[in-house]
Each structure stands twice: as structure tokens, then as C-alpha cells.
C-alpha positions in Angstrom: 9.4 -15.8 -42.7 9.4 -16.7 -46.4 7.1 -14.1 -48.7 4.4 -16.3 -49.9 5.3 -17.6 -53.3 2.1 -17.4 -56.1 2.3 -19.1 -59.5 -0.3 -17.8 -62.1 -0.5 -21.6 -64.2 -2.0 -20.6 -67.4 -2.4 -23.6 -68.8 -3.5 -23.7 -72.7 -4.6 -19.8 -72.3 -4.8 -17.1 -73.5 -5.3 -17.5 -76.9 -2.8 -15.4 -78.7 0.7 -13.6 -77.8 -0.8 -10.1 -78.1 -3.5 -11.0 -75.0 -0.6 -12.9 -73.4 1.6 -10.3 -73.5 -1.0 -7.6 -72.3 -2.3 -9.6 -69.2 1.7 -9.7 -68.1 2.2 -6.5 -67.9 -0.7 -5.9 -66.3 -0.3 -7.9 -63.9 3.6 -7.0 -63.5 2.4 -3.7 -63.0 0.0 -3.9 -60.4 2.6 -6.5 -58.3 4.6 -3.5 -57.8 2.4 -2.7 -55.2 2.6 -5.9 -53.5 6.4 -6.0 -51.8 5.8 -9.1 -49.9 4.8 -12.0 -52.6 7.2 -13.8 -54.8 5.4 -14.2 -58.2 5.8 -16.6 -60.8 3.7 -16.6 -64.3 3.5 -19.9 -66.2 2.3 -19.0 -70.0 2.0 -21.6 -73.0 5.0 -22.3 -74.3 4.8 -20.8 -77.3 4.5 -17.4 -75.1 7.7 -17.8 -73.1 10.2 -15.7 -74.8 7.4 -12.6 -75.0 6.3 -13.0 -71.4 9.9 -13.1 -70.4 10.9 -10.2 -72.3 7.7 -8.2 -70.0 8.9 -9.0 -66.8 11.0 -7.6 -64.6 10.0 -8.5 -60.6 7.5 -11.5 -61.7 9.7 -15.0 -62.3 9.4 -16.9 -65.8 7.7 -20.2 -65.2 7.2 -23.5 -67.8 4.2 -25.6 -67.2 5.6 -28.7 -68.1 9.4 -30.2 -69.3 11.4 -32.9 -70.7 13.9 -34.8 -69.4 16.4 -35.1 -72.5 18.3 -32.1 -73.2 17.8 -32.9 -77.1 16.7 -35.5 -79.5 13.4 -37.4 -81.1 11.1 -36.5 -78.4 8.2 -34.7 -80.9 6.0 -32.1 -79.3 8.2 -32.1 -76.1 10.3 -29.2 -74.5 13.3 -29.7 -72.8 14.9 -28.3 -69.8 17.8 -27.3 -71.8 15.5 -25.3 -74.2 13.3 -23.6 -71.2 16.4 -22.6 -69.3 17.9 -20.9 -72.6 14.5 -18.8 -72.3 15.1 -17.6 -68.0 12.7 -19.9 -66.9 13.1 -20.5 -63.6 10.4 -22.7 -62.2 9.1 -25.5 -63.9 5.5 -27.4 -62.6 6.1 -30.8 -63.4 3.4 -33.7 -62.5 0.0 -31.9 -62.6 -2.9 -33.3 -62.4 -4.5 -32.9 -65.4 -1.2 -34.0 -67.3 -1.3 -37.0 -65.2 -5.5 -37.6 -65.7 -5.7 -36.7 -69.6 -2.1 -37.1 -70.9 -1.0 -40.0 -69.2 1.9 -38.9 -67.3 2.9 -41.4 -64.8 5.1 -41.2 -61.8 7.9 -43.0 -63.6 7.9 -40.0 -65.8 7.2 -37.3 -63.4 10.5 -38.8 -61.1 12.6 -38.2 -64.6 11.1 -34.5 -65.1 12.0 -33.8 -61.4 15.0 -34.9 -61.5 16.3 -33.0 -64.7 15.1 -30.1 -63.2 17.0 -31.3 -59.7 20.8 -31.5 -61.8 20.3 -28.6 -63.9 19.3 -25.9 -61.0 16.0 -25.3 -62.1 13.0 -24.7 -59.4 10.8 -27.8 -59.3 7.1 -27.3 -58.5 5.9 -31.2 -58.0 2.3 -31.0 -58.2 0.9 -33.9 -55.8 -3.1 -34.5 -54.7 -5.5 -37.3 -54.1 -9.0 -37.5 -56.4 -11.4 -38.3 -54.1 -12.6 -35.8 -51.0 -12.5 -38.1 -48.4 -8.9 -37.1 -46.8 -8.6 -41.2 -46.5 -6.4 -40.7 -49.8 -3.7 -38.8 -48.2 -1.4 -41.0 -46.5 -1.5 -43.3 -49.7 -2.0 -41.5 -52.7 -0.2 -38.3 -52.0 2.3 -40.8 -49.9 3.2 -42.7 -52.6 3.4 -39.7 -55.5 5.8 -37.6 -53.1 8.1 -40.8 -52.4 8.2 -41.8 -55.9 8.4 -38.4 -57.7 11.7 -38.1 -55.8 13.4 -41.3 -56.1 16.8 -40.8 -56.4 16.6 -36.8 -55.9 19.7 -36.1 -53.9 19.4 -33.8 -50.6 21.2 -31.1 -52.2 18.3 -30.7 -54.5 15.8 -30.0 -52.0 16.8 -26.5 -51.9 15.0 -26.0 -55.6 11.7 -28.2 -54.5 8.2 -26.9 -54.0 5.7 -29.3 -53.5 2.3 -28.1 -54.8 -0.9 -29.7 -53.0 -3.8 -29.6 -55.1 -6.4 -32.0 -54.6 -7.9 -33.3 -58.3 -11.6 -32.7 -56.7 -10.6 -28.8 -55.9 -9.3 -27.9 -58.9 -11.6 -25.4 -60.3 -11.9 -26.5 -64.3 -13.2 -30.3 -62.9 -17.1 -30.5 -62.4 -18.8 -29.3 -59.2 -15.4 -28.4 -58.0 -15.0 -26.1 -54.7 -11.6 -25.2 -52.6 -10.2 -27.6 -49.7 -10.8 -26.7 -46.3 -8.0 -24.6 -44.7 -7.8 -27.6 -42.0 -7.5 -30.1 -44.4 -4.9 -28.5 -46.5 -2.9 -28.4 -43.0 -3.2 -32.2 -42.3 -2.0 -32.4 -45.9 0.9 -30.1 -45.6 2.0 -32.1 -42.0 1.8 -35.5 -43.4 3.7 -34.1 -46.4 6.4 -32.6 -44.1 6.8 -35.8 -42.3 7.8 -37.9 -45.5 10.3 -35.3 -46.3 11.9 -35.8 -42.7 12.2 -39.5 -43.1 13.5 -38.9 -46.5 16.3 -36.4 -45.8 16.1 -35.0 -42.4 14.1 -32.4 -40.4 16.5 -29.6 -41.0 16.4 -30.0 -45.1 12.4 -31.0 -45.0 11.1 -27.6 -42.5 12.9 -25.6 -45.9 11.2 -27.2 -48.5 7.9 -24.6 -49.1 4.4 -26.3 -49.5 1.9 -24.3 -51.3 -1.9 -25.5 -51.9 -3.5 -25.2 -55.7 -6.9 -25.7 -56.0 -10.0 -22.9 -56.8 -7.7 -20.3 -55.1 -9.2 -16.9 -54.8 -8.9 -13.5 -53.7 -11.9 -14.7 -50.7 -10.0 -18.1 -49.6 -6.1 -17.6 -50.4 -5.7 -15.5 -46.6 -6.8 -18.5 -44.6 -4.9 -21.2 -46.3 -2.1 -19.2 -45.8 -2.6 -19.2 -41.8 -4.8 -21.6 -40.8 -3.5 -23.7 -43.2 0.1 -23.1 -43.0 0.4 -22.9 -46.6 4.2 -21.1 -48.7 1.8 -20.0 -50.9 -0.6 -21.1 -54.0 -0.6 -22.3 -57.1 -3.5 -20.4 -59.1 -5.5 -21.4 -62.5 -8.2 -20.2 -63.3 -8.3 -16.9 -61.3 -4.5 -15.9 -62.7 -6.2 -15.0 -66.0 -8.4 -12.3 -64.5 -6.3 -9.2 -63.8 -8.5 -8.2 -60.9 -8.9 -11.0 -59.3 -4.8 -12.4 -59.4 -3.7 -9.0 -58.0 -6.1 -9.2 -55.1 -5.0 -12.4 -54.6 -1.5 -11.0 -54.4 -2.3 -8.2 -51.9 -4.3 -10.8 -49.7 -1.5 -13.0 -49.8 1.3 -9.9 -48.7 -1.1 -8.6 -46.0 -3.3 -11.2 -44.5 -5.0 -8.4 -42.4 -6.8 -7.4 -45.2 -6.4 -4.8 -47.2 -8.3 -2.8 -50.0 -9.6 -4.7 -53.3 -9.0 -3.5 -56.6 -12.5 -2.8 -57.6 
């Protein structure tokens, strides 16, 4: 069995290096403690170098990339530039870069498959907007298949696909966490797409984790009930407290003590 894999997204927080800096090391220290999680940390960019530097067991994570190694691309970063840093997993095709930036799945297929050729751990971000669970079989369908156009078999082995519904994500009005069941019938119809892409065998290793107001209260049962690799976390990854408990759910779904 695979150790559950959590990635602390950042986003555009916090606001300075110093604070950035601090809340790794916190949290890099209190992961000691948890033996059975594989932790990334996604920071701003401008934080990459200084995060990296402060860990030693957490993984180096980029919340975006570009496709071009180099070249006229203003504002971007490229997958050249984030691998020269130790980055080693990249999110690629959130949400909120698809909502309020524009992204589209023509663009998220280039990102992903950058990352594919150049050895880097893909985190495709994938969810529907609407809380009906009729969106599945389309909308997620049709971002999965066309986020990996062209993404040969041998990449697979550096794909996670994130589900994280729009509606559950916890910075969006009146959002609240998907149901453990749901986030099942997500992760199976996921699972079967990968089999008719490129076999059982190379779709049961590809990990599925669920994003979406993940806590410290919810993260044990979408890990079992749910059937979940793990969890991509916002919000709750910039509390100290809270990420860490998350952590220690996550190695020891029988509960164990809270930090208070």
C-alpha cells in the first residue's frame, strides 16, 4: 500500500519569504513525526529556491508551469527553470487557473506533457462545477481524455490525477467538502478511462487523490471510504496546526492525538 501522498497548494500566500520560510519549517518539523505520508509543499514562485533550501523529507512542489523551456513567454515559468530549483511535482490545470486565468485544456495537455518528457511529477487537477454528480462522466471525462492526449504510457508512472470538484473548493462561496461516496464514484469512473486509455495494469498505479475543503475532520474518510492516494490541501495547508493533523490523520486513520 502506497503512503498517502498530501500537497500543501499555497497558492498566492503567504505574503513574504520570511513567513514562507517559517511555516516550512514548521511544518517540516512536525512531519517528522508522521512516517507514513509523502508530503509535498507548493509555495509562490518567487518562494521556491528558499522553501527548497528548508526541506529535507517534504518534496518541492510548483503550482503552475510552462511548456517552453525558454523564450518570450512574459510572466511564465518554465519546466526547465522549476526543475533547476528540485521541484519535483508540478499541479498543472487547476481550477481556479482554468476559471479566472483562462487556461484551457489545449494548454493544460501542453503543460502535462512537458512535465510527461522531462520526468517531472504531474498533478492534473480535474473536477466538474456543478454538485449534481451528473457532470462526471462528461466534464471530468472529457478534461482527463484531453489533458492527456498524446501522453505516452511510459509517462503514467509520474501522473497524479487530483479530483477536486470547483463547488468544494473551500475559497469559492458557500463551499463545503464532497461526500466520501461521491469522491469514490469519481475516483472509479476516473480509473476506468485510464484502463481504456492504456491498460488496467498502468491505470490501478496511477494515484487519485481528492482536493477540495480538506481537513483534519474529513481527510480519514476520503481516504477509506473514498479510496482516495491522498489530498490536495488549500486553505488548511497554511495553518500549521491544522496541516499537521491532517498529516497524522492521513498516516493513521485510527485516529490519533491532535496537536492542540
Amino acid at each position: 500500500m502506497k503512503k498517502p501522498l498530501i500537497i500543501a497548494n499555497w497558492k498566492m500566500n503567504p505574503l513574504t519569504r520570511k513567513e514562507a520560510v517559517l511555516l516550512a519549517q514548521e511544518i517540516e518539523e512536525g512531519s517528522r513525526m508522521v512516517k507514513d505520508c509523502e508530503v509535498v509543499i507548493a509555495p509562490p514562485f518567487p518562494f521556491l529556491e528558499s522553501i527548497g533550501a528548508a526541506l529535507k523529507k517534504s518534496k518541492l512542489g510548483a503550482q503552475n508551469v510552462f511548456w517552453e523551456a525558454r523564450g518570450a513567454y512574459t510572466g511564465e515559468i518554465s519546466w526547465d527553470q522549476v526543475t533547476r530549483l528540485k521541484v519535483r511535482y508540478v499541479i498543472v490545470g487547476h481550477s481556479e487557473r482554468r476559471i479566472r486565468l483562462g487556461e484551457t485544456d489545449e494548454m493544460v495537455n501542453k503543460k502535462v506533457r512537458a512535465c510527461a518528457e522531462h520526468g517531472l511529477m504531474t498533478v492534473l487537477c480535474i473536477g466538474e462545477r456543478e454538485r449534481t454528480g451528473a457532470e462526471i462522466p462528461s466534464i471530468v471525462g472529457d478534461q482527463l481524455r484531453r489533458a492527456l492526449a498524446g501522453v505516452k504510457t511510459n509517462a503514467l508512472k509520474n501522473l497524479v490525477v487530483a479530483y477536486e470538484p470547483v463547488w468544494a473548493i473551500s475559497t469559492n462561496p458557500g463551499a463545503r467538502a464532497d461526500t466520501p461516496d461521491n469522491a469514490f464514484r469519481a475516483r472509479m469512473y476516473i480509473k476506468r478511462i485510464l484502463t481504456e486509455l492504456y491498460g488496467r495494469h498502468i491505470a490501478e498505479e496511477v494515484r487519485i487523490i481528492y482536493g477540495g475543503s480538506v481537513n483534519s475532520t474529513n481527510i480519514s474518510a476520503f481516504l477509506e471510504e473514498g479510496k482516495m492516494d491522498g489530498a490536495l490541501v488549500g486553505g488548511a495547508s497554511l495553518d500549521r496546526k491544522e496541516f499537521l493533523n491532517i498529516l497524522k490523520a492521513a498516516s493513521d486513520r485510527r485516529g490519533i492525538p491532535k496537536l492542540k
